[in-house]
PQR file of N, CA, C, O and H, with PARSE charges and radii, in Angstrom:
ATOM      1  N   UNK A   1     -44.640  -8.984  17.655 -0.4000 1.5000
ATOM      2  CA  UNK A   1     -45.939  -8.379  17.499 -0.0000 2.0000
ATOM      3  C   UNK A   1     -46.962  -9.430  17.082  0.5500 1.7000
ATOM      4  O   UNK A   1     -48.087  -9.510  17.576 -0.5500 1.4000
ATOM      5  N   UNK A   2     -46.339 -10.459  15.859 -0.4000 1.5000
ATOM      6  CA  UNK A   2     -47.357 -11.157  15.527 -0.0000 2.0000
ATOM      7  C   UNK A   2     -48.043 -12.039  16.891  0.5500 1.7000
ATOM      8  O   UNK A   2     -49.156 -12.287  17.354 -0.5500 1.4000
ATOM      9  H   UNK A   2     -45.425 -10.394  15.458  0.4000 1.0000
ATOM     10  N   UNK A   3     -46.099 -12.424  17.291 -0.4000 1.5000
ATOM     11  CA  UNK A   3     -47.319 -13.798  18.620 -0.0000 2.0000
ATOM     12  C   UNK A   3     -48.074 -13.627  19.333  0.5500 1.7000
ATOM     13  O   UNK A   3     -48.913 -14.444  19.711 -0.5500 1.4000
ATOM     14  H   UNK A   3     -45.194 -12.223  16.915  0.4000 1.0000
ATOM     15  N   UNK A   4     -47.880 -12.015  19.833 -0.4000 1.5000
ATOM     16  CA  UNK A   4     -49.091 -11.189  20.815 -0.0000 2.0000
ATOM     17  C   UNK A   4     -50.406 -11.313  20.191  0.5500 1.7000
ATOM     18  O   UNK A   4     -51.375 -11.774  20.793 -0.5500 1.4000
ATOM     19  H   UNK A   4     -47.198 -11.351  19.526  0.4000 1.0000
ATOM     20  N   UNK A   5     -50.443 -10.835  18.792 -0.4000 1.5000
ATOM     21  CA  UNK A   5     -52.135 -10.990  17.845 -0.0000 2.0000
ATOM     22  C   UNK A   5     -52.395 -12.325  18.202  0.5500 1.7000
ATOM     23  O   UNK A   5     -53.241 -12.519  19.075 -0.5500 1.4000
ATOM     24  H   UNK A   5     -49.656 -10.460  18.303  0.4000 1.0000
ATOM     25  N   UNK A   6     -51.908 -13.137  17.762 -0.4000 1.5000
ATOM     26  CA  UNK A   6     -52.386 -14.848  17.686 -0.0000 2.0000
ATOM     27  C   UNK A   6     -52.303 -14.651  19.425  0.5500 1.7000
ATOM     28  O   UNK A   6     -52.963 -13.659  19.733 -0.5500 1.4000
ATOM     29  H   UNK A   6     -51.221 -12.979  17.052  0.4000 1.0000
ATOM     30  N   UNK A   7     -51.947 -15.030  20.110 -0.4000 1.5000
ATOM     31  CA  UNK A   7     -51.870 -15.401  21.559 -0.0000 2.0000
ATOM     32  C   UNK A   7     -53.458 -14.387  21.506  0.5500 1.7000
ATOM     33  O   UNK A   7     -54.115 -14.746  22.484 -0.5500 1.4000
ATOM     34  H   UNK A   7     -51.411 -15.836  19.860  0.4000 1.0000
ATOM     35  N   UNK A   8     -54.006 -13.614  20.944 -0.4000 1.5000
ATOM     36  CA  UNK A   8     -55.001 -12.304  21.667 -0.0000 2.0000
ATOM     37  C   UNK A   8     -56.031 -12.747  20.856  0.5500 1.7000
ATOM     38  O   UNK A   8     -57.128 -12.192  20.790 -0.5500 1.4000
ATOM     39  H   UNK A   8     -53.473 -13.323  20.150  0.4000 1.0000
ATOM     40  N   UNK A   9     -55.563 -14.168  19.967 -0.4000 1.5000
ATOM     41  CA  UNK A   9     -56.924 -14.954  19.053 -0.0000 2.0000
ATOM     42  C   UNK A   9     -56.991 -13.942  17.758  0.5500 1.7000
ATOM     43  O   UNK A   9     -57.508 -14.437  16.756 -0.5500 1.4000
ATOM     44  H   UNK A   9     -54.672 -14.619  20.020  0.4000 1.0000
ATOM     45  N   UNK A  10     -56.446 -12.331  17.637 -0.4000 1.5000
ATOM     46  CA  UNK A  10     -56.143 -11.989  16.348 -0.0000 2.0000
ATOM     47  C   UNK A  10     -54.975 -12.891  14.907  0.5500 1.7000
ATOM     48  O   UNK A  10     -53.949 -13.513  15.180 -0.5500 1.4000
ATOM     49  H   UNK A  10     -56.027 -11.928  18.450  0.4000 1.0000
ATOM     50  N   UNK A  11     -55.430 -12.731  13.740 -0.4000 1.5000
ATOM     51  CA  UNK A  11     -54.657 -13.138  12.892 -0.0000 2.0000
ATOM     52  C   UNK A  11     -52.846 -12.538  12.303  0.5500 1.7000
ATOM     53  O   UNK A  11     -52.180 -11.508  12.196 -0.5500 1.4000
ATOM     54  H   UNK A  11     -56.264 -12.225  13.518  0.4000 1.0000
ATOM     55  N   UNK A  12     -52.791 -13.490  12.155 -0.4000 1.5000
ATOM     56  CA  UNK A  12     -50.998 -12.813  11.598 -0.0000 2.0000
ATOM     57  C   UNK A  12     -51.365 -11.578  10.458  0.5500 1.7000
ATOM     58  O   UNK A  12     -52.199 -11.545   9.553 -0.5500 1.4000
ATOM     59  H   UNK A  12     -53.331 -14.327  12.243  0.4000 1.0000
ATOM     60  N   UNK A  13     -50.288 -10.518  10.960 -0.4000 1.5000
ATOM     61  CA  UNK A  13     -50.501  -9.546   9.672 -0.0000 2.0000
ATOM     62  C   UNK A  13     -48.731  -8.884   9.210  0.5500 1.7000
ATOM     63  O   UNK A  13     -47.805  -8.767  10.012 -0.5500 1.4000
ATOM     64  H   UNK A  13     -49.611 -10.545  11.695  0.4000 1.0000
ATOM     65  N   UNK A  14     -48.702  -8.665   8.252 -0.4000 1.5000
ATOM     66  CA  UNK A  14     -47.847  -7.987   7.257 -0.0000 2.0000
ATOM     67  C   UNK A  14     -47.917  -6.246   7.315  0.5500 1.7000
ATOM     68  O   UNK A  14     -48.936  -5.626   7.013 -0.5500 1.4000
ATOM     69  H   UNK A  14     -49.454  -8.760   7.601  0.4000 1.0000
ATOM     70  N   UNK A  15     -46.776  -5.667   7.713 -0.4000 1.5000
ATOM     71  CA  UNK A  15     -46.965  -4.423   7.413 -0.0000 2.0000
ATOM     72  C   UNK A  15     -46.489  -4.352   5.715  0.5500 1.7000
ATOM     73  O   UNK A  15     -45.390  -4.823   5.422 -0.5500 1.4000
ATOM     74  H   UNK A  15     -45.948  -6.171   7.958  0.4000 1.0000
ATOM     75  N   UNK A  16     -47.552  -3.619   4.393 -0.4000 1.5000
ATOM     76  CA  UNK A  16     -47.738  -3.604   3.739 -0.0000 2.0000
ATOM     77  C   UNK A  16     -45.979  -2.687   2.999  0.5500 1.7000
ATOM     78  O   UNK A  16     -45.354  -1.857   3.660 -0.5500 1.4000
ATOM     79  H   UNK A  16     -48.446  -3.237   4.631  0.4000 1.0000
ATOM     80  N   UNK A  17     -45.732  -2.965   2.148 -0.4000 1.5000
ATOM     81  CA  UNK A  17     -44.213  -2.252   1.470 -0.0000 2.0000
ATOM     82  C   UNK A  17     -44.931  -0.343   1.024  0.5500 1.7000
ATOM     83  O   UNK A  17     -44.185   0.622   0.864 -0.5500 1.4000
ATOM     84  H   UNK A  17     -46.240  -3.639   1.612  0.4000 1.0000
ATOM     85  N   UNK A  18     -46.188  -0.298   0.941 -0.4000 1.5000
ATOM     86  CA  UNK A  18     -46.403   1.484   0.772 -0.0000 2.0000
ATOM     87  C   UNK A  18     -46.574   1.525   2.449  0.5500 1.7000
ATOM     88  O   UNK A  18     -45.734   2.332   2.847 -0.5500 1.4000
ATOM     89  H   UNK A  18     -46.795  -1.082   1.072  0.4000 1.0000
ATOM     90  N   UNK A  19     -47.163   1.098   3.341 -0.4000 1.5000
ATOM     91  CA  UNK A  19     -46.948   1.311   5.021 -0.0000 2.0000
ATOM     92  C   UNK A  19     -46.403   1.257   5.473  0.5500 1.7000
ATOM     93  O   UNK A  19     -46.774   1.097   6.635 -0.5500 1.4000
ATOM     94  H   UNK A  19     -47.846   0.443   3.018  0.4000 1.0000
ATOM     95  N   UNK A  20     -44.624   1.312   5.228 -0.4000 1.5000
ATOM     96  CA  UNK A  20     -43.101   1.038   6.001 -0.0000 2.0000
ATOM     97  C   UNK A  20     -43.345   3.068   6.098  0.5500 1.7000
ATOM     98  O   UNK A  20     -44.388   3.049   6.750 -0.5500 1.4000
ATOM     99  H   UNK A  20     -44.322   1.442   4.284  0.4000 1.0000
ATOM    100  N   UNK A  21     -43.205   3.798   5.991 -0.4000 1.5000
ATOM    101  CA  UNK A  21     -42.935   5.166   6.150 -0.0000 2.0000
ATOM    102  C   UNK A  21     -43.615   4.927   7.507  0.5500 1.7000
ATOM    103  O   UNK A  21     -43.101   4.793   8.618 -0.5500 1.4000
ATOM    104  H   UNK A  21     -42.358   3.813   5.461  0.4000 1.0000
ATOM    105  N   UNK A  22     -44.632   4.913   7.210 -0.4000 1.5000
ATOM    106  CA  UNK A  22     -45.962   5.282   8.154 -0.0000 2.0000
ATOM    107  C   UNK A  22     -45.157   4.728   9.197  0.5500 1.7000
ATOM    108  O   UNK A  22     -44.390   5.486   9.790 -0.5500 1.4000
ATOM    109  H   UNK A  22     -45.049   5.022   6.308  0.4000 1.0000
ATOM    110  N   UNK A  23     -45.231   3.144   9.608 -0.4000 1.5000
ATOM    111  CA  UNK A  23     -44.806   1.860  10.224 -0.0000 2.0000
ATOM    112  C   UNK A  23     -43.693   2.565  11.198  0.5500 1.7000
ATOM    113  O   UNK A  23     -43.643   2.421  12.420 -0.5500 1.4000
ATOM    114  H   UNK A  23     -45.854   2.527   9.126  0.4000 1.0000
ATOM    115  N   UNK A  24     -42.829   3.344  10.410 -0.4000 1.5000
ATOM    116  CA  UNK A  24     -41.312   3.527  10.584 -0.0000 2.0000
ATOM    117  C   UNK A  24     -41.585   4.623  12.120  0.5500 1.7000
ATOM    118  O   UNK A  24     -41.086   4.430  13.229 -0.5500 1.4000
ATOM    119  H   UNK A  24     -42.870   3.461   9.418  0.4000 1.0000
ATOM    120  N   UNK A  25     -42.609   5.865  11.676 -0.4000 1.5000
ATOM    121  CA  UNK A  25     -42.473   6.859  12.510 -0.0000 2.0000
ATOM    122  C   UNK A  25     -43.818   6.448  13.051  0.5500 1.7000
ATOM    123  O   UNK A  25     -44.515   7.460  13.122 -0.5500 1.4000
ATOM    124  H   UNK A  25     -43.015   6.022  10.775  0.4000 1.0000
ATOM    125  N   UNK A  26     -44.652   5.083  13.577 -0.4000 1.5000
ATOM    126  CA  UNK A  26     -44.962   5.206  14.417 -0.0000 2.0000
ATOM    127  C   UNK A  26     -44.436   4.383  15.386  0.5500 1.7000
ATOM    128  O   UNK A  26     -44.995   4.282  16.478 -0.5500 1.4000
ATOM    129  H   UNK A  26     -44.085   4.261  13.519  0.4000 1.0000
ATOM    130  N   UNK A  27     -43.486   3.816  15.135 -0.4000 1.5000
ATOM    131  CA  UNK A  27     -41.814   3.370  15.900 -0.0000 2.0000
ATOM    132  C   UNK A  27     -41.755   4.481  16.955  0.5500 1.7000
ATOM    133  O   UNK A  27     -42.041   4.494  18.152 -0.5500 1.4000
ATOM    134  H   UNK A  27     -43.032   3.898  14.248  0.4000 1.0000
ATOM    135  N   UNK A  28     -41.247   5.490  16.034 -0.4000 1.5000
ATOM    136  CA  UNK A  28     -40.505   6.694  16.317 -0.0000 2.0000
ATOM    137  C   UNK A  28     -41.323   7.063  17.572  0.5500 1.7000
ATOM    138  O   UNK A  28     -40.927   7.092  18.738 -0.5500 1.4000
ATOM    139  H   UNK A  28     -41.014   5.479  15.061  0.4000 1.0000
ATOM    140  N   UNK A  29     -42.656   7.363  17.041 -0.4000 1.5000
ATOM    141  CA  UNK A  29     -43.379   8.008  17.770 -0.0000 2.0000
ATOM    142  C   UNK A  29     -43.244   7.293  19.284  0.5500 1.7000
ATOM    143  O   UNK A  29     -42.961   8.003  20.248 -0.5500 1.4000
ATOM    144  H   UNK A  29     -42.978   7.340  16.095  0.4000 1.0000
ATOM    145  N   UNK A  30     -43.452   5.911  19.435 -0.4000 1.5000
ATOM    146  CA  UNK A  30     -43.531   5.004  20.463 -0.0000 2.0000
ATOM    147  C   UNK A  30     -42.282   5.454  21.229  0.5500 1.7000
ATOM    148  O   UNK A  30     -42.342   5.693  22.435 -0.5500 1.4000
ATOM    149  H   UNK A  30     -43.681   5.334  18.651  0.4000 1.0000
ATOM    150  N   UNK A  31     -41.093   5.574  20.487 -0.4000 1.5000
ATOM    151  CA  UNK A  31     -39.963   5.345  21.417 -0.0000 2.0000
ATOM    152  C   UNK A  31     -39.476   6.866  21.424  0.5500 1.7000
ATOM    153  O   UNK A  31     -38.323   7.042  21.030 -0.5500 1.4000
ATOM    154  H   UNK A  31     -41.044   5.380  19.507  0.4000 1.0000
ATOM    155  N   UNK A  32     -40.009   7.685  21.714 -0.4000 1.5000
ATOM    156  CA  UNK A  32     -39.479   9.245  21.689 -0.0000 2.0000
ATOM    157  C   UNK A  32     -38.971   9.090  23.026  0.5500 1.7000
ATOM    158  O   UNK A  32     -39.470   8.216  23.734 -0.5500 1.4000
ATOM    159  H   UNK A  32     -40.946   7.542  22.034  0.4000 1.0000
ATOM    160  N   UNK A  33     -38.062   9.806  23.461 -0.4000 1.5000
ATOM    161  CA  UNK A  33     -37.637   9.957  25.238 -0.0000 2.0000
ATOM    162  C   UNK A  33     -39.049  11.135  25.898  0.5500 1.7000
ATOM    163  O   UNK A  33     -39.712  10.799  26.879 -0.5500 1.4000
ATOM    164  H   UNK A  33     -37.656  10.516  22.885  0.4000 1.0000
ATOM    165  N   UNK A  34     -39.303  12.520  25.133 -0.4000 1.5000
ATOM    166  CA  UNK A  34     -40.165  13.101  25.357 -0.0000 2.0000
ATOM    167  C   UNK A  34     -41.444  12.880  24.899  0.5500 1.7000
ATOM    168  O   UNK A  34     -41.496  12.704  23.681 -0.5500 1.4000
ATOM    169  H   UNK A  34     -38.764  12.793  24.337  0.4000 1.0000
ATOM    170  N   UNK A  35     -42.836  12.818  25.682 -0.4000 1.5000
ATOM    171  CA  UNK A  35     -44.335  12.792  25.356 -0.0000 2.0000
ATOM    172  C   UNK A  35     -43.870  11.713  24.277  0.5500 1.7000
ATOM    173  O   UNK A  35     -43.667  12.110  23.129 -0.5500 1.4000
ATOM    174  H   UNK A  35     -42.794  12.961  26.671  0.4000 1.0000
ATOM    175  N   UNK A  36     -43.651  10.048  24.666 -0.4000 1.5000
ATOM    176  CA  UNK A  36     -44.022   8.868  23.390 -0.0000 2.0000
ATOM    177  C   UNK A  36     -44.851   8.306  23.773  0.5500 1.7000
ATOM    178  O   UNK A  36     -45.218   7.952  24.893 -0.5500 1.4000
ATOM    179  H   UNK A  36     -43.816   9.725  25.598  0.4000 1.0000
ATOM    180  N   UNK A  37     -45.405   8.131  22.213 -0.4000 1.5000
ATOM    181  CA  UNK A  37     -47.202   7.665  21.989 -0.0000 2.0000
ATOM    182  C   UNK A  37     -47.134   6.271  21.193  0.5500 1.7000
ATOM    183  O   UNK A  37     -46.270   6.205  20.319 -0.5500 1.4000
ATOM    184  H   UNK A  37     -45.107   8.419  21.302  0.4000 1.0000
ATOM    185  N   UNK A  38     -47.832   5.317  21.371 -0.4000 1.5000
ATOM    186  CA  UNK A  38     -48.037   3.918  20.949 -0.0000 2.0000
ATOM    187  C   UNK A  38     -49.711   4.059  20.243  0.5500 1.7000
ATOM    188  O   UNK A  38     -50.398   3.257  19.609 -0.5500 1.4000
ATOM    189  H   UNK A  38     -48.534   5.371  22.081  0.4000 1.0000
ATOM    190  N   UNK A  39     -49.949   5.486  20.706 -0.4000 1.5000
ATOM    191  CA  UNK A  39     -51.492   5.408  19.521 -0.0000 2.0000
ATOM    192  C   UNK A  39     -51.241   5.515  17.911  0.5500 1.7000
ATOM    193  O   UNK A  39     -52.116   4.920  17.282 -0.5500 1.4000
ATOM    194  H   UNK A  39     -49.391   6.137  21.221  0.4000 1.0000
ATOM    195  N   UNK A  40     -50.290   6.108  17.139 -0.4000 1.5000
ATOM    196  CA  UNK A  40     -50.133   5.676  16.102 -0.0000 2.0000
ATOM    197  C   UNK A  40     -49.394   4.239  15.580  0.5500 1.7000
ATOM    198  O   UNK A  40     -49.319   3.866  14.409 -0.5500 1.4000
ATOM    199  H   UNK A  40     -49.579   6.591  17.650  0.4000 1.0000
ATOM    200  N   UNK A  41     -49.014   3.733  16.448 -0.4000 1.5000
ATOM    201  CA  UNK A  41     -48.388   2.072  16.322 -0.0000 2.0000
ATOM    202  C   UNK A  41     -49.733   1.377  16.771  0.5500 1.7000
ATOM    203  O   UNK A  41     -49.925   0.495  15.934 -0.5500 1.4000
ATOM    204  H   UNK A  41     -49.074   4.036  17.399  0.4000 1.0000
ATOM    205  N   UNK A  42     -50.679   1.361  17.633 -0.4000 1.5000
ATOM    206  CA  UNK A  42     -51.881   0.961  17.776 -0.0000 2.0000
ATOM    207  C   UNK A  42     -53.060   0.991  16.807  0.5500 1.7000
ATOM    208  O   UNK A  42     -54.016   0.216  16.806 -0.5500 1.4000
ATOM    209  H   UNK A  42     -50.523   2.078  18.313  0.4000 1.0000
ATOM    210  N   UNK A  43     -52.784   2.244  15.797 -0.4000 1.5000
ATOM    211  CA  UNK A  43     -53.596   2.446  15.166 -0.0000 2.0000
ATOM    212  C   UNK A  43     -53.569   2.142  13.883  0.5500 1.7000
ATOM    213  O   UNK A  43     -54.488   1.998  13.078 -0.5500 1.4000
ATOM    214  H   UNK A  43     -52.007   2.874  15.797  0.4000 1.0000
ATOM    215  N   UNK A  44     -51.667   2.004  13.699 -0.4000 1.5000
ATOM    216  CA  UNK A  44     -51.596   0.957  12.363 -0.0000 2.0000
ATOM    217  C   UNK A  44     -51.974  -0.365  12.063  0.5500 1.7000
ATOM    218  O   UNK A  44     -52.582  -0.808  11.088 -0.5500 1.4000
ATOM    219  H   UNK A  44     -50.920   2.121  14.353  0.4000 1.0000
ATOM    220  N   UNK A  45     -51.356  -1.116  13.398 -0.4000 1.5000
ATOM    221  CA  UNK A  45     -51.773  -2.255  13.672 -0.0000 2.0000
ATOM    222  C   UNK A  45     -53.016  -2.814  13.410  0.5500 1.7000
ATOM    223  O   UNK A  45     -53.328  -3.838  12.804 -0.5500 1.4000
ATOM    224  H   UNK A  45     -50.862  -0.756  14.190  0.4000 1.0000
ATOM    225  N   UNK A  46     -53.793  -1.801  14.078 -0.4000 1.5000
ATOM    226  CA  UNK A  46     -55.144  -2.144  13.757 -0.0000 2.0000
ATOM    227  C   UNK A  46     -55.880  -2.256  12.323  0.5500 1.7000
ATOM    228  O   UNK A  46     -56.836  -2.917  11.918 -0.5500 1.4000
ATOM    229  H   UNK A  46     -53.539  -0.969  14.571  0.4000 1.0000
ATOM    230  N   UNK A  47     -55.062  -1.372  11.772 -0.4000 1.5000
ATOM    231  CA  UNK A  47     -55.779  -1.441  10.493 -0.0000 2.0000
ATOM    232  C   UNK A  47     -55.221  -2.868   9.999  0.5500 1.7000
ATOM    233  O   UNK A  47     -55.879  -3.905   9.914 -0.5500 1.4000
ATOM    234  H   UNK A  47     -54.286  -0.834  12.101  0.4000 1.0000
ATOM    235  N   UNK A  48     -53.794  -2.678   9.680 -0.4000 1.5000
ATOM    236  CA  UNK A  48     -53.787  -4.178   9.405 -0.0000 2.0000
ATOM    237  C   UNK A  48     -54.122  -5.415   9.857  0.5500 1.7000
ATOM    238  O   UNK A  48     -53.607  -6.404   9.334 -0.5500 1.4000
ATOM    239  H   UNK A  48     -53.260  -1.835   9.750  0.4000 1.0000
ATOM    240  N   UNK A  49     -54.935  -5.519  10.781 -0.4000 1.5000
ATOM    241  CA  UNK A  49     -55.434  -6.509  11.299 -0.0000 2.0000
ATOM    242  C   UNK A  49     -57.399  -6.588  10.318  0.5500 1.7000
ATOM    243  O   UNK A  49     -58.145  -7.486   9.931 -0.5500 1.4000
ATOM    244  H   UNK A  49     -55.353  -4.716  11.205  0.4000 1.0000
ATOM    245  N   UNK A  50     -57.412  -5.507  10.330 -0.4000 1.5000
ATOM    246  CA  UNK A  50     -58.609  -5.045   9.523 -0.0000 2.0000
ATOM    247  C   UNK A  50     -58.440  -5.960   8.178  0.5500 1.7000
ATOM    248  O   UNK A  50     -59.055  -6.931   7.736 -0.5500 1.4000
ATOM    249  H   UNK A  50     -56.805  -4.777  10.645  0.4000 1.0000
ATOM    250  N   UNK A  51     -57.260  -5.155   7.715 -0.4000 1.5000
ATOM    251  CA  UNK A  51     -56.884  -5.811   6.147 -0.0000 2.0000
ATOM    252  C   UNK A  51     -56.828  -6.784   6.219  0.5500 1.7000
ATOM    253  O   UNK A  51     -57.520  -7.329   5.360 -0.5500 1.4000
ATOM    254  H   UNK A  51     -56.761  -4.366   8.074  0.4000 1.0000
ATOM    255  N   UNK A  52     -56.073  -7.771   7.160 -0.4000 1.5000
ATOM    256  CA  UNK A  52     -55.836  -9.190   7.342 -0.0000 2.0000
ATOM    257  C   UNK A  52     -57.178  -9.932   7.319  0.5500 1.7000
ATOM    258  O   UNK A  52     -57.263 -10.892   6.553 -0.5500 1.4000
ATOM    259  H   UNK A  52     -55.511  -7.327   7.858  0.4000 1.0000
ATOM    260  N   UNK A  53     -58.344  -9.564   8.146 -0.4000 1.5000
ATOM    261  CA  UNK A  53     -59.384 -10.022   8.153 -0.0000 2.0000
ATOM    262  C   UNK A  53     -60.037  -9.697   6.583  0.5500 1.7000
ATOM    263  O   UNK A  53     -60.761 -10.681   6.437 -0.5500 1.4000
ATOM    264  H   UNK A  53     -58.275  -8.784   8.768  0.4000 1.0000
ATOM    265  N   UNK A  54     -60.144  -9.103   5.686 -0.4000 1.5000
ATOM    266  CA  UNK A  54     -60.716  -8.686   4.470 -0.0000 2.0000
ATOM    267  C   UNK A  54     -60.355  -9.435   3.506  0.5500 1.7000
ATOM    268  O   UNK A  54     -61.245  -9.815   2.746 -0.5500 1.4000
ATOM    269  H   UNK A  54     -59.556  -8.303   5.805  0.4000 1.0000
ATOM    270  N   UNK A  55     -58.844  -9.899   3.234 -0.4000 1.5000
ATOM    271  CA  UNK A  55     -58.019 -10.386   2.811 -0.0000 2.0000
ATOM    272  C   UNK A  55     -58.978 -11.769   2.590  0.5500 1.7000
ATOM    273  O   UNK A  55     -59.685 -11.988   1.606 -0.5500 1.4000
ATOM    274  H   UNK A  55     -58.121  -9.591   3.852  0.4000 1.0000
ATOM    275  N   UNK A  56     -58.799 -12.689   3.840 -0.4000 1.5000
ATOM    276  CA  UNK A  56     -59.352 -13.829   4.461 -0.0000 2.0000
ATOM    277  C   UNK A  56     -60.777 -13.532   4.097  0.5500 1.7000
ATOM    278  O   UNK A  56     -61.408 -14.589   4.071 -0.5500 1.4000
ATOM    279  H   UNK A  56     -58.225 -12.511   4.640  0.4000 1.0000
ATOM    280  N   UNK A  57     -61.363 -12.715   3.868 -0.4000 1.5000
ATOM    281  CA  UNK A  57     -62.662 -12.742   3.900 -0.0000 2.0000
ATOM    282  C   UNK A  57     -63.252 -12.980   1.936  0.5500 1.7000
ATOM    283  O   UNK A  57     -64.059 -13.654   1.296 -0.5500 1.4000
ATOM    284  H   UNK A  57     -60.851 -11.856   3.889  0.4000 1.0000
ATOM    285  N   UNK A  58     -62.095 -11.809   1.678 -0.4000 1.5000
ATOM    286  CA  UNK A  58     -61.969 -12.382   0.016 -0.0000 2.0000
ATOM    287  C   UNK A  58     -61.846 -13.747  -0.590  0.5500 1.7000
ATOM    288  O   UNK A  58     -62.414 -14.313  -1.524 -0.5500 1.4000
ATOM    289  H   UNK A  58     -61.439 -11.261   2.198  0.4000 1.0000
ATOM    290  N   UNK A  59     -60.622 -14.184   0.522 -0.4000 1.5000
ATOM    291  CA  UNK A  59     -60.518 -15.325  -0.348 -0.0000 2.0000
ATOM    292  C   UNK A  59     -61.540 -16.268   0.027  0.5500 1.7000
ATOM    293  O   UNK A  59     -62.165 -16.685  -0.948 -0.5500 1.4000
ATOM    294  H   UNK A  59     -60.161 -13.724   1.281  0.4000 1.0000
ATOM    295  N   UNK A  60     -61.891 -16.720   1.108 -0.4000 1.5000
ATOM    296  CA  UNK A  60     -62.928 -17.199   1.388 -0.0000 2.0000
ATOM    297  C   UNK A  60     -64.372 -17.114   1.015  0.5500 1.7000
ATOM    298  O   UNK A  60     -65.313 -17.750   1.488 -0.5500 1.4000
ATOM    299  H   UNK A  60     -61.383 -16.382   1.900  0.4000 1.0000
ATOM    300  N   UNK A  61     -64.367 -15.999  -0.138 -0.4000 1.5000
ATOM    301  CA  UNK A  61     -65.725 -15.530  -0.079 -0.0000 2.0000
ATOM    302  C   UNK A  61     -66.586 -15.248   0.750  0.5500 1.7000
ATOM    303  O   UNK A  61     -67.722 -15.155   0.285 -0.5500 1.4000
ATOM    304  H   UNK A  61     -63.602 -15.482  -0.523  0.4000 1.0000
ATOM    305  N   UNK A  62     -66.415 -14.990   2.337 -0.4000 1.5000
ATOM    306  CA  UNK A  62     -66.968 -14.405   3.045 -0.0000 2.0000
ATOM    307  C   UNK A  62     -67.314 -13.061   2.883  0.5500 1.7000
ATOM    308  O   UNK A  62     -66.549 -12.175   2.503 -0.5500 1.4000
ATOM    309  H   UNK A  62     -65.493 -15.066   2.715  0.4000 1.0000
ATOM    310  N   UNK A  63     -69.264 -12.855   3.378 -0.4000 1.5000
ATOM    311  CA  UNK A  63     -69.359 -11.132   2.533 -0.0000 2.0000
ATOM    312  C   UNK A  63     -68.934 -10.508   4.330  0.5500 1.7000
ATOM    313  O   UNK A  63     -68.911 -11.263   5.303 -0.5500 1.4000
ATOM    314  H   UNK A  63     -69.886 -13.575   3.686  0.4000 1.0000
ATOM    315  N   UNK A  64     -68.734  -9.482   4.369 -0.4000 1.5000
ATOM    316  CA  UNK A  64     -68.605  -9.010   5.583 -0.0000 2.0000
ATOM    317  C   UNK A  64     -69.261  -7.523   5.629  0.5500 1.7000
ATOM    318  O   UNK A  64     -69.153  -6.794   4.644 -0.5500 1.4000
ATOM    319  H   UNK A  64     -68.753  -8.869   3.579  0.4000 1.0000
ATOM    320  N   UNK A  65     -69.640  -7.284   6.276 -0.4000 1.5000
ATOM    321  CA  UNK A  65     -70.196  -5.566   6.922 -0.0000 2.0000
ATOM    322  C   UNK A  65     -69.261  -4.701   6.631  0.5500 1.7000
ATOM    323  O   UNK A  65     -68.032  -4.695   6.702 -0.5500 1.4000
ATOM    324  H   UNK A  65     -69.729  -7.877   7.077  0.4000 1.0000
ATOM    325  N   UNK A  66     -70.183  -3.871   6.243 -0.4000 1.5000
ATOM    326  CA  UNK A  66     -68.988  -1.802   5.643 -0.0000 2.0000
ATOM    327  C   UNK A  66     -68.509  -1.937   6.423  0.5500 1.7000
ATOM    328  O   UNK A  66     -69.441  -1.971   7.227 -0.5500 1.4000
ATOM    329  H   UNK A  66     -71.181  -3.876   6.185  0.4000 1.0000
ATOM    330  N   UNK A  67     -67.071  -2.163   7.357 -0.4000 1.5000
ATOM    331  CA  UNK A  67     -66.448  -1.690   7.973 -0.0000 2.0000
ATOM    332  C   UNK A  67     -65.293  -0.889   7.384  0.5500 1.7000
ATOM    333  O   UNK A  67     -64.400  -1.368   6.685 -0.5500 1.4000
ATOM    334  H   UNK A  67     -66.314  -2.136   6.704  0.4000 1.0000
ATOM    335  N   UNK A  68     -65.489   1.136   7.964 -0.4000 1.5000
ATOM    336  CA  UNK A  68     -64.790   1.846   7.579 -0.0000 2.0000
ATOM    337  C   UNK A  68     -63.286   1.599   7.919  0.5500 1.7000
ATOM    338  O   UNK A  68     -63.166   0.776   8.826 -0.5500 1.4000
ATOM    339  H   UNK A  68     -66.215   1.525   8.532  0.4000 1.0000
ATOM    340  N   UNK A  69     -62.043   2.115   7.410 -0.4000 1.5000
ATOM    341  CA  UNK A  69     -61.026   2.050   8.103 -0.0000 2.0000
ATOM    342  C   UNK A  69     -60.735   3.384   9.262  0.5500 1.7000
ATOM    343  O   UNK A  69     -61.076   4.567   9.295 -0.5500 1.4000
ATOM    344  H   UNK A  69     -62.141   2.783   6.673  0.4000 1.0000
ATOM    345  N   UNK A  70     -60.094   2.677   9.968 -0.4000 1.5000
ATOM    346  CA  UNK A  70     -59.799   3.828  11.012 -0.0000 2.0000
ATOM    347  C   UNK A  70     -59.191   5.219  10.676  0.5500 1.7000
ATOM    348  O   UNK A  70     -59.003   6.043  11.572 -0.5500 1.4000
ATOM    349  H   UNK A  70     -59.817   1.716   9.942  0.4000 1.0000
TER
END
């Protein structure tokens, strides 16, 4: 997952130790045999890519724009 972000010019991210539940069943969700969905694995991702950028933005002291989470 990560080399796809970096190869896509996104940053490396960490699924967080309270976001493994979540993480887990949107696995699930992806790989169901019936109606499987990659929008809740898309939509985690994303956030942590969010966080990843905030993170970086903290430490850097970069101010950045309200961006809500998804």
């Amino acid at each position: 997952m990560n080399l796809i972000l970096v190869n896509k010019g996104y940053c490396v991210v960490s699924i967080p130790p309270i976001w493994r539940h979540k993480y887990i069943q949107a696995l699930i969700a992806a790989q169901r045999a019936v109606n499987p969905s990659d929008e809740p694995f898309n939509l985690l991702i994303a956030e942590c890519v969010l966080e990843a950028q905030r993170d970086y933005s903290r430490m850097l002291r970069i101010p950045l724009a309200n961006i809500t989470p998804l």
